[in-house]
N, C-alpha and C positions, 0 to 999 in steps of 0.2 A: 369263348370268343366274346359274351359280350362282358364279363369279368376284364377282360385286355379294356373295351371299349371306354367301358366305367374311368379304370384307371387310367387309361389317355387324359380323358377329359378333366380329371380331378387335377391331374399334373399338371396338365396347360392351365387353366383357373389360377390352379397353387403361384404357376410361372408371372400371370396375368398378376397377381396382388403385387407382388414382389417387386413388379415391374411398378407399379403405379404408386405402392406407399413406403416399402422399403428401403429403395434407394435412396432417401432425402439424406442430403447432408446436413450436419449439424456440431456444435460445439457448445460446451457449457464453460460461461467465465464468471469465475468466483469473485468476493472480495472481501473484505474485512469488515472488520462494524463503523468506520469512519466514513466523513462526508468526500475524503480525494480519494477514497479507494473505491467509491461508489462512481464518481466522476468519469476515474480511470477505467474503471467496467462497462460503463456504458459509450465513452470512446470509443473502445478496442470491440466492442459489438456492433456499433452504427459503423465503425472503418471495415470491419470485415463483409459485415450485410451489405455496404453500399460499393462493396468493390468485388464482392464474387454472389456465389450462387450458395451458401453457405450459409445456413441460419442459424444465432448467434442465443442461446438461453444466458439469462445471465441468475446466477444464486449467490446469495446474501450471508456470508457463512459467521464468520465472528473470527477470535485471534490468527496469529500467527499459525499458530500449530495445528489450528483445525485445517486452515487454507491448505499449507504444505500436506498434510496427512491426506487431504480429500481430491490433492492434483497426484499425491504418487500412489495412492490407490486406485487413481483412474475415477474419482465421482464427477470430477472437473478436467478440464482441459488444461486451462490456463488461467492464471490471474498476475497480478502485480505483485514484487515483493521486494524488496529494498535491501542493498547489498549488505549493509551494516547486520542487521537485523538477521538474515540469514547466515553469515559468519560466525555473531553472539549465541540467537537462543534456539536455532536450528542444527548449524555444526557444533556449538559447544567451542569453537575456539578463540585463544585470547583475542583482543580488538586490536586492531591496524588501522594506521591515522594515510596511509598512501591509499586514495582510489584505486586506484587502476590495480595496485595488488589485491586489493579487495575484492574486487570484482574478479580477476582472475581466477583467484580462491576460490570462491562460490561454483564459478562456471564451470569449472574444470572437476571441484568436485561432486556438485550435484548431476552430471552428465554420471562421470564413472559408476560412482555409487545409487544413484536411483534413478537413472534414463531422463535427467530433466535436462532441457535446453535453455539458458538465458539469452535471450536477442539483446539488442544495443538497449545503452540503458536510454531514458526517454528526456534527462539533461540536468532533472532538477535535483538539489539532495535536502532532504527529509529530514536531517536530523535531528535527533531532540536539541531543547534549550530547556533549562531553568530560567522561570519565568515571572516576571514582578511587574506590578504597579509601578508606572514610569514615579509618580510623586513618592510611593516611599523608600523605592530606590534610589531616588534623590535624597532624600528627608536621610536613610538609612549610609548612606556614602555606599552603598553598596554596587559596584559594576562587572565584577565578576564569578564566579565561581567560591573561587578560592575565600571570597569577602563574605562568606554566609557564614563560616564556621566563626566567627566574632558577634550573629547574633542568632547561634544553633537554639537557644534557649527560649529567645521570643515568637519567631517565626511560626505560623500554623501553615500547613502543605496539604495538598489534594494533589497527589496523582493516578494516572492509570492502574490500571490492576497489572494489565502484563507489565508495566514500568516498576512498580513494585516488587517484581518476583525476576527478570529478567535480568542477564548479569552483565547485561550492557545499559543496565538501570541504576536502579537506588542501591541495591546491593554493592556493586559494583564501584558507585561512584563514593560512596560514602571509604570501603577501602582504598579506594586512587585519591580520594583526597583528603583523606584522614578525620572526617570528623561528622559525625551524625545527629540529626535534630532531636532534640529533645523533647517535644512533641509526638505522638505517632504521627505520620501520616496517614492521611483517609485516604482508601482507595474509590476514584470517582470516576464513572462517565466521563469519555473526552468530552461529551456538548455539556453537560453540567458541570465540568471543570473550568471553563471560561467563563460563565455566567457568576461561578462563585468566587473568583478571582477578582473579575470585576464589582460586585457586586461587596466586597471587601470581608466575605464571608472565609476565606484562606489567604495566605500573604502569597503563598508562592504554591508554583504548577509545574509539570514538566510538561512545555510546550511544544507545539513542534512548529518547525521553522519556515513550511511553506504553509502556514494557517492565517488564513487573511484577519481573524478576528485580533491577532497581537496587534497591527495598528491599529485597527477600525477600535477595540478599547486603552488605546493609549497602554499597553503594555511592554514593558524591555527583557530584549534579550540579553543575559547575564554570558561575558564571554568566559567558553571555556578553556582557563589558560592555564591548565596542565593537561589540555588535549586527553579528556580523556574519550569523548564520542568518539567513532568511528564515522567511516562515511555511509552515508544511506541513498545512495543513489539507487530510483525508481527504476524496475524494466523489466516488462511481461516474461514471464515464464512458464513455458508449455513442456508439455509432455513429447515426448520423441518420437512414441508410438502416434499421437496424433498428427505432427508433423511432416511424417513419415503415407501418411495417410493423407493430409492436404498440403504438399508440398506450399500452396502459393500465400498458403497464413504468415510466413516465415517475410517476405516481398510486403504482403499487406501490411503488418504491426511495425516493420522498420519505416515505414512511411513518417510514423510518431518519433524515430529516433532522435535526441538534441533535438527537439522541436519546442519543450516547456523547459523554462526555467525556472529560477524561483519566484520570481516575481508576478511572472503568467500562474503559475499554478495558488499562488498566495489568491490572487484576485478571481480565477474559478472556484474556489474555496469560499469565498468572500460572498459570490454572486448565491451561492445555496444556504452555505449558513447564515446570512445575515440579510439576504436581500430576500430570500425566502421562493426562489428561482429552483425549479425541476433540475437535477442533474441531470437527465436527458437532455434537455433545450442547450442546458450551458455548455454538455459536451458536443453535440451537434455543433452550435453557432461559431465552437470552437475549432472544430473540424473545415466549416464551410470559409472561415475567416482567411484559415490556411491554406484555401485549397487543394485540399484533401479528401474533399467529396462535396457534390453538385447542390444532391437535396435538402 
């Protein structure tokens, strides 16, 4: 009898905890080792905190492939990832210059194959640029792409690691457009790739196109005129199983859909890296500008 009594009360206790610390809801959103993917995570965490009951961890992971490997393992929820990019060095297929097929592509087959959902993308597109010094691009006659392989020999470059090794990168472009520098390229830091670009320590970077520092140091975008980028349209993507679990994240995050474009996202970019501004604040102010949350 009193063995039963024990175990009542242990059970209600047990029931009691469960009820007060277990239940908390919560979501962890990842991002990349860049300043707009930090941006973007701190968005998509002040938008869901300030519109449900839902607390929002956010982790700082690094490439591509850790983010995806750590949302389809379940260590994260959800983070940002850009359609191009998921197409090339996630699926492994060739690049496609039509949005909307692109985006298709991804969605359809990151559902089937590993239970990921893409929401609307968020407006702006990311994609790389080769990137120069407006004056010796001037000085160089050089405006596009195709105009580098006339001076492969001179040219010294600094890019990414993953831009080096990814086949919607150097690899890549150098086969799409026939002709490789003569130089290696350094693989750099994106924030030390700007500074040494400016700083006239490499000629040329693979820049990316919503980065506020290409004006702010007087830099030009080289157009790509045998199309070889794909598109890199931005847009959270979560897990199905968490979805599934907080039905109204799905309602919350499309709040951000077509909401940034390139030019908004250029000058949030702008306000961290160069103005030296909290990517919380800038994502907040940005939020509250829009009317998209109060506080």
């Amino acid at each position: 009898m009193i063995r039963g009594k024990v175990f009542a009360v242990t059970l209600i206790a047990l029931l009691g905890v469960a009820a007060c610390g277990g239940g908390e809801k919560e979501v962890v959103i990842g991002s990349k080792e860049f300043t707009e993917q930090v941006i973007l995570r701190e968005m998509m965490a002040a938008l869901i905190e300030g519109n449900s009951d839902i607390k929002a961890e956010q982790k700082f992971l690094g490439g591509t492939l850790i983010c995806f490997n750590s949302l389809k393992n379940g260590e994260i929820d959800l983070y940002t990832e850009y359609t191009g990019t998921a197409l090339t060095a996630i699926l492994k297929q060739e690049p496609m210059t039509d949005p909307q097929k692109v985006y298709d592509a991804v969605k359809d087959t990151f559902k089937q194959q590993y239970g990921l959902i893409w929401l609307e993308p968020l407006g702006f597109n990311n994609t790389y640029t080769l990137t120069m010094r407006r004056d010796q691009a001037q000085e160089l006659g050089v405006q596009k792409i195709s105009d580098l392989g006339s001076h492969k020999d001179k040219l010294t470059s600094g890019f990414t690691h993953e831009f080096l090794e990814r086949p919607d990168g150097y690899p890549g472009l150098v086969e799409h457009y026939g002709w490789s520098l003569e130089k290696e390229p350094k693989g750099m830091d994106p924030g030390l790739m700007y500074k040494a670009i400016a700083e006239g320590d490499v000629d040329l970077i693979c820049g990316f196109a919503t980065d506020g520092r290409i004006p702010a140091f007087d830099l030009v975008m080289l157009e790509d005129d045998k199309q070889f980028f794909p598109p890199y349209y931005a847009a959270p993507v979560v897990r199905s199983h968490t979805l599934e679990k907080y039905p109204e994240l799905e309602d919350i995050l499309s709040k951000l859909a077509g909401k940034i474009d390139n030019k908004t996202m250029a000058q949030l970019n702008y306000e961290v890296d160069e103005k030296g501004r909290q990517a919380a604040e800038v994502a907040r102010e940005f939020l509250q500008k829009g009317g998209l949350m109060t506080e």
